[in-house]
C-alpha angles and dihedrals in degrees: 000000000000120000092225083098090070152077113238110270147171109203147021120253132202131252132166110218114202079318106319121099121231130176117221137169111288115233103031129102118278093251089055101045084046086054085056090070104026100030080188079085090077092062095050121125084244115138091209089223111078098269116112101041079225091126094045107153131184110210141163116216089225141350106306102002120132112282125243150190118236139157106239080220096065102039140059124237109241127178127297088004106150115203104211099189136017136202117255098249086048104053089047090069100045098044098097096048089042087056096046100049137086123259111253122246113243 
């Protein structure tokens, strides 16, 4: 996959994702760093504005920190963020790459 898709960055960043770690590009919006490692994000129905609510995430910041609602189109994935629910659509696309990868320690 090219890396057109993405922000500059120098490093990978950690997030737990309904229990399982991923390391994505630091410095790019949550959708994006969630295409890094499910590029069927990219053929979501997702507007990439802030339109549609396809891409509605719940998340917490850190272990133990207050949860919120967000759009991954609108923030960007930091580390140690757990994202606690996805979207449907979201979670479709990300199905394969969430199966296939490790729990996360916590």
């Amino acid at each position: 996959m090219s890396d057109d898709f993405y922000e500059p960055y120098d490093r990978l960043v950690r997030l737990i994702v309904m229990g399982r770690a991923f390391d994505v590009p630091a410095d790019n919006l949550l959708l994006r760093q969630l295409q890094f490692v499910a590029p069927d994000v990219g053929m979501g129905r997702y507007c990439w504005n802030g339109e549609c609510r396809y891409c509605e995430v719940q998340y917490q910041a850190a272990p133990g920190a207050p949860e919120y609602t967000a759009l991954a189109c609108r923030i960007k994935g930091t580390q140690g963020m757990r994202l606690t629910k996805l979207a449907p659509e979201v979670k479709y696309n990300v199905a394969e790459a969430w199966a296939a990868a490790a729990p996360a320690d916590e």
